[in-house]
PLY file of the C-alpha trace (Angstrom):
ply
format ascii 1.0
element vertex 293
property float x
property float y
property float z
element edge 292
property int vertex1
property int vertex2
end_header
0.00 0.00 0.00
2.82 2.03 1.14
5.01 1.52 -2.02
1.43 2.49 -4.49
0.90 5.44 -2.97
4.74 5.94 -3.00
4.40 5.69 -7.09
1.08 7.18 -7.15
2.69 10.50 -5.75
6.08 10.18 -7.93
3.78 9.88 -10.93
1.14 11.74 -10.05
2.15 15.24 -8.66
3.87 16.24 -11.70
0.47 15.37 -13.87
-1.59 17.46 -11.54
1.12 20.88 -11.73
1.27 20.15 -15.68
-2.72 19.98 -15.42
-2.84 23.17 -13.15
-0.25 24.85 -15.86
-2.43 23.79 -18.88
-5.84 25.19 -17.25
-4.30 28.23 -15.99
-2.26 29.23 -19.33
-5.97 28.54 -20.83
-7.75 30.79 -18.17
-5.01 33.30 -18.81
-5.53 33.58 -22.61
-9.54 33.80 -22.07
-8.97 36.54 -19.41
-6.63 38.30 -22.28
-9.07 37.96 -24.69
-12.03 39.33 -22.95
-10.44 42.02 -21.96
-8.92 43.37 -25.27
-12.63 42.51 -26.63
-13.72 45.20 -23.86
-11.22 47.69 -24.84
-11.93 47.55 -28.69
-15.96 47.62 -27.49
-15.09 50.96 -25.42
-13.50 52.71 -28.23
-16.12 52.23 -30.30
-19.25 53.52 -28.43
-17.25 56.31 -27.19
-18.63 58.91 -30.33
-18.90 59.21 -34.13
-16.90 60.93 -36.50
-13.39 61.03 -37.42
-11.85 60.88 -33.75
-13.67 58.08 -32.74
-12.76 55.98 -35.83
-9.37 56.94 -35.41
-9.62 55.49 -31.66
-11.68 52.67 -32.71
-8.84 52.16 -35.28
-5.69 52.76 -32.76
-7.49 50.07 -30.36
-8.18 47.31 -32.58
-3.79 47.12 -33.54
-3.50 47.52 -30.26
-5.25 44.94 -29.00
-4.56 42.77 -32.18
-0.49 43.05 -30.73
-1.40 42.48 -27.21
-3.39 39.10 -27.50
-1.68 37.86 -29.87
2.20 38.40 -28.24
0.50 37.60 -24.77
-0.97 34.80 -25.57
2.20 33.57 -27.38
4.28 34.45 -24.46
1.79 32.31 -22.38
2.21 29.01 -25.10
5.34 29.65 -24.65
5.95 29.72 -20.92
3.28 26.62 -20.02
4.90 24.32 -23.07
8.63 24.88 -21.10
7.08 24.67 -17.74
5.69 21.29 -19.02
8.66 19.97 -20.50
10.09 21.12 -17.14
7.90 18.78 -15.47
8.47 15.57 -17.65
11.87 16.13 -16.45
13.22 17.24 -19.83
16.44 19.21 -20.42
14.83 23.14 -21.62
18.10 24.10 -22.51
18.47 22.66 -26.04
15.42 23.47 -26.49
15.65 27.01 -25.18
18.95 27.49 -27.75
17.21 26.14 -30.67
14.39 28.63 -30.55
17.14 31.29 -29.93
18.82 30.04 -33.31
15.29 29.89 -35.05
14.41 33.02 -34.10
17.36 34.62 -35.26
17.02 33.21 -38.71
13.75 33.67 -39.04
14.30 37.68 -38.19
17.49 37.26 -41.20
15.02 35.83 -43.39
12.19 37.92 -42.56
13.93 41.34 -42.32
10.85 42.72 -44.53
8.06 41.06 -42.92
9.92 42.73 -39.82
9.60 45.94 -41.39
6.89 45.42 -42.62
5.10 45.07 -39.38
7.19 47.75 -37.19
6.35 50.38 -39.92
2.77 49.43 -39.83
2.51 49.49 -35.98
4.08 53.70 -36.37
1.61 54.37 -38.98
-1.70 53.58 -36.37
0.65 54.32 -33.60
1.31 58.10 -34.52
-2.07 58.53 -36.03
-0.66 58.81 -39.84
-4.09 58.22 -41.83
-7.21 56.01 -40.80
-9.47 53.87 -42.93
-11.62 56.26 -45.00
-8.50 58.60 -45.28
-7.53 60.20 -48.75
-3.90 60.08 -48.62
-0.84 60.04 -51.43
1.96 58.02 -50.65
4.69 58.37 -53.39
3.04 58.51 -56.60
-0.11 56.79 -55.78
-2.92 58.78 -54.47
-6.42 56.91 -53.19
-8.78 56.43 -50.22
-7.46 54.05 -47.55
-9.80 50.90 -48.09
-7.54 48.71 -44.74
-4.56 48.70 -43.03
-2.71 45.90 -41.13
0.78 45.69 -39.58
1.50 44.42 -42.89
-0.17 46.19 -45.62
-2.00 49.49 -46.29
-4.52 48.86 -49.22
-5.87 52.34 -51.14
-8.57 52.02 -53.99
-7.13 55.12 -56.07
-9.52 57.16 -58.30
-9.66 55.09 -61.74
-11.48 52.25 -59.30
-8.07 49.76 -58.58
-6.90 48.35 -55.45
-3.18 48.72 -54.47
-1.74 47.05 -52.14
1.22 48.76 -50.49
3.44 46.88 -47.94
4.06 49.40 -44.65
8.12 48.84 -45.00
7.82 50.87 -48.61
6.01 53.93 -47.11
8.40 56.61 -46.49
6.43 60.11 -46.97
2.19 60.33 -46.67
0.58 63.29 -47.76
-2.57 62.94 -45.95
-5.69 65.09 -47.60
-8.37 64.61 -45.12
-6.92 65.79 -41.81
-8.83 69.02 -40.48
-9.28 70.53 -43.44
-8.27 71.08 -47.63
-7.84 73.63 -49.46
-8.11 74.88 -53.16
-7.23 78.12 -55.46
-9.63 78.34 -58.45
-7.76 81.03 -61.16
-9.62 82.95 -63.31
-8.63 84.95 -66.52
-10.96 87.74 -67.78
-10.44 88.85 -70.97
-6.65 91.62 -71.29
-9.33 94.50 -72.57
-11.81 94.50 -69.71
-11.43 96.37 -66.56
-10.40 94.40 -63.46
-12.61 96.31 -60.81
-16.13 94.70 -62.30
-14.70 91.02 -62.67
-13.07 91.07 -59.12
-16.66 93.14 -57.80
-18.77 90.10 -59.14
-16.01 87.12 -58.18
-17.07 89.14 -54.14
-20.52 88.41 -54.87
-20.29 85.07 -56.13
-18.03 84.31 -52.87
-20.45 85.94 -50.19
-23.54 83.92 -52.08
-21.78 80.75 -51.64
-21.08 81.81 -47.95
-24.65 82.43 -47.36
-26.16 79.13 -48.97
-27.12 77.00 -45.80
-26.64 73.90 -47.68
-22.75 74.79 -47.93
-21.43 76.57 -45.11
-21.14 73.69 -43.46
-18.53 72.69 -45.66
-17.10 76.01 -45.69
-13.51 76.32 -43.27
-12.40 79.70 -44.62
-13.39 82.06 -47.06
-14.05 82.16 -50.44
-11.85 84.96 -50.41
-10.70 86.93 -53.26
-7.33 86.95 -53.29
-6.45 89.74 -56.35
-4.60 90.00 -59.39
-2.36 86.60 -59.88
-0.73 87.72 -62.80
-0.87 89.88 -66.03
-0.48 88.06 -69.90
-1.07 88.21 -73.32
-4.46 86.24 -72.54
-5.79 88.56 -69.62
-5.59 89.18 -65.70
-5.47 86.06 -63.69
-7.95 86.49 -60.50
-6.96 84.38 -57.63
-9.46 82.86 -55.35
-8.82 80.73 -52.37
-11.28 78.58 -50.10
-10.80 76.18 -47.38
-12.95 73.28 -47.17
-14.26 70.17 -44.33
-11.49 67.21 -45.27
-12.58 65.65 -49.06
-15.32 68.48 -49.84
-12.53 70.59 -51.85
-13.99 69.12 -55.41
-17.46 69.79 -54.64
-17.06 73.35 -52.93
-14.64 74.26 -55.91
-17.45 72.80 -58.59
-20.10 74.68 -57.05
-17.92 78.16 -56.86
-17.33 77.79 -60.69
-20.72 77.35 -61.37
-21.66 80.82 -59.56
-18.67 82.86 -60.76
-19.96 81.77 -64.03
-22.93 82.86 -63.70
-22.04 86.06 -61.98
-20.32 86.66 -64.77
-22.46 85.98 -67.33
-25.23 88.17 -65.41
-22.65 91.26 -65.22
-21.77 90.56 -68.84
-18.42 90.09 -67.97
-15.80 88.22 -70.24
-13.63 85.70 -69.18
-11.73 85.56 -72.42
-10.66 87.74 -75.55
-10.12 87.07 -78.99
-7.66 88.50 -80.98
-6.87 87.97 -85.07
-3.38 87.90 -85.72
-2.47 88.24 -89.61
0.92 86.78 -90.37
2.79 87.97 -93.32
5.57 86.86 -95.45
8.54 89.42 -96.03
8.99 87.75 -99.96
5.06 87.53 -100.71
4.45 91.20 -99.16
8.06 92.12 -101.20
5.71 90.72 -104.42
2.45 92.52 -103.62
4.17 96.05 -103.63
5.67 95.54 -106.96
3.09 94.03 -108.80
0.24 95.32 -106.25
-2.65 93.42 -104.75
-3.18 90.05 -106.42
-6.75 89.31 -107.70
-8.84 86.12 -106.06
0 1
1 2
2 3
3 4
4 5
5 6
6 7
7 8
8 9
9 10
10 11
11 12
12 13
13 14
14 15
15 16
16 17
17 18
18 19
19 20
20 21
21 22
22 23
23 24
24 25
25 26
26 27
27 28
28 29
29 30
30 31
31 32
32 33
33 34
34 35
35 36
36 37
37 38
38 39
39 40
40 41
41 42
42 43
43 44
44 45
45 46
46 47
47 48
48 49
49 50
50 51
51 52
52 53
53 54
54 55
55 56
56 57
57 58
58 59
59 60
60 61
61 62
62 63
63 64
64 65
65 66
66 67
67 68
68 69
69 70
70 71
71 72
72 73
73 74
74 75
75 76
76 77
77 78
78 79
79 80
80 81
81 82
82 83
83 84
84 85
85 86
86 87
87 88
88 89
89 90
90 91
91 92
92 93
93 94
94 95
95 96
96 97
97 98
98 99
99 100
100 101
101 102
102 103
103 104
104 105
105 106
106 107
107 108
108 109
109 110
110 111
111 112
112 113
113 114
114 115
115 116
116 117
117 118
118 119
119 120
120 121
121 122
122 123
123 124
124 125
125 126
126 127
127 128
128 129
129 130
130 131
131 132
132 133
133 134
134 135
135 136
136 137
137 138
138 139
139 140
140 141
141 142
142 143
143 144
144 145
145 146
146 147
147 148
148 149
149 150
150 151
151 152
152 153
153 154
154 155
155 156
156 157
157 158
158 159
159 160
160 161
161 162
162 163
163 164
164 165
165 166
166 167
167 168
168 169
169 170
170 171
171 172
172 173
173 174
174 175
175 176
176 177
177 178
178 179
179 180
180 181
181 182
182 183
183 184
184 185
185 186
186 187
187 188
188 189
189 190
190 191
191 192
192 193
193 194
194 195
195 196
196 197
197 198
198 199
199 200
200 201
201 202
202 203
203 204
204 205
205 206
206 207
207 208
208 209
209 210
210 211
211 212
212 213
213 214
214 215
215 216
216 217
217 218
218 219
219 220
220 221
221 222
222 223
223 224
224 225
225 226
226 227
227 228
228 229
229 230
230 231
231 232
232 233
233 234
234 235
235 236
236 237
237 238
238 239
239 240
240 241
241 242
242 243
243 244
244 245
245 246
246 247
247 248
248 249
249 250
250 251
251 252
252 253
253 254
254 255
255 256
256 257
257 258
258 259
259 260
260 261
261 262
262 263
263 264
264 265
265 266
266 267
267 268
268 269
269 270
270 271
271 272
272 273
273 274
274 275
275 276
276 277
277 278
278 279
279 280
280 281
281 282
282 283
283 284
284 285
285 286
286 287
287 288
288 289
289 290
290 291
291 292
């Protein structure tokens, strides 16, 4: 009796701690999980709008890293504390992941930076999801991001997939606000007063239209004379839009200063006949004088 408990507690101790470690490296990974679950659910009942989906945004990486390098730590720690227990030598073991680490971070130098310059981007806020953003050459709304990959859908329709290690320099074009400068040439024989009198009115109208001041940041404002030319006085005019309302605010402005115009019976352009003449063939008409058609 003596000598089967004797075996039953040789053999049976070490099942029950590599039991206890299995159930509590399980308990710890469904405690991790809940509670990044909570944080993502937290950012995103917080508010609407563009700093919310930023948070929202910032919190799901976050929490994405967090369980999943916790509960790899975790594996990690309960498989060594097991072999531990069956009385197996961790060192090897421990040196061999050492070794295949370090050739899978050789190997993987992209994926590396891949991943690090992915976690920056959400980490210092560089675009969100919904963002309108040129990186490089390529300009397009940000469709997803992942530690990996930023994906834009640019304005022809396509999907490009970018990986994070490639992005050096982001232009983003829908934080706070935009901005455009519409130039206008009236015709080089008409007074500038009248033209830069009605672009005023066509400005303040725009101002006053309910349905887009709220779109409206700064101005329209008339900025003046741009420059002078051959084909007429350039007129200047600057506005300063919500983010990704620049196209339809500067669409809409057109539309009135056209109008304004064409009310005031201002012209926007001149036309001038230029006769070119040949020193031989004029030479030829003096002598003989003006030939007959």
């Amino acid at each position: 009796m003596t000598n089967l408990l004797s075996r039953w507690t040789e053999f049976g101790a070490p099942g029950l701690r590599i039991a206890g470690t299995l159930l509590l490296a399980i308990l710890l990974i469904r405690l991790l999980k809940s509670f990044t679950k909570r944080l993502v659910q937290k950012a995103g009942t917080d508010s609407t709008g563009r700093a919310a989906r930023m948070r929202e945004q910032q919190t799901q990486t976050f929490a994405g890293i967090l369980y999943s390098g916790g509960m790899g730590l975790i594996a990690v720690v309960a498989i060594l504390m097991t072999l531990s227990e069956l009385h197996f030598d961790i060192r090897p073991v421990a040196a061999a992941a050492g070794l295949a680490s370090l050739a899978l971070g050789i190997g993987a130098q992209g994926l590396v930076r891949d991943v690090i310059n992915g976690f920056f981007i959400v980490f210092e806020d560089q675009f969100v999801v919904g963002d309108t953003v040129r990186i490089g050459e390529v300009l397009g709304r940000v469709e997803h991001i992942t530690l990996r990959r930023t994906v834009l859908r640019d304005p022809q329709g396509a999907i490009i997939t970018m990986p994070n290690g490639q992005i050096q320099q982001v232009a983003n074009l829908s934080r706070d606000w935009a901005q455009v400068f519409l130039s206008i040439t009236v015709a080089p024989d008409a007074p500038l007063n009248p033209p830069l009198a009605a672009l005023d009115r066509a400005a303040s109208g725009l101002r006053a239209d309910a349905a887009w001041s709220a779109a409206l940041v700064d101005g329209p404002r008339v900025l003046g004379v741009d420059s002078l030319g051959p084909s007429g006085a350039k007129l200047l005019v600057q506005v300063r839009t919500a983010p990704n309302r620049q196209d339809d605010v500067a669409r809409e402005l057109r539309r009135r200063i056209s109008a304004q115009f064409e009310k005031e019976g201002i012209r926007t352009s001149g036309v001038q006949q230029v006769e070119v003449r040949y020193a031989a063939k004029s030479e030829k008409e003096n002598k003989n004088g003006p030939s007959e058609s």
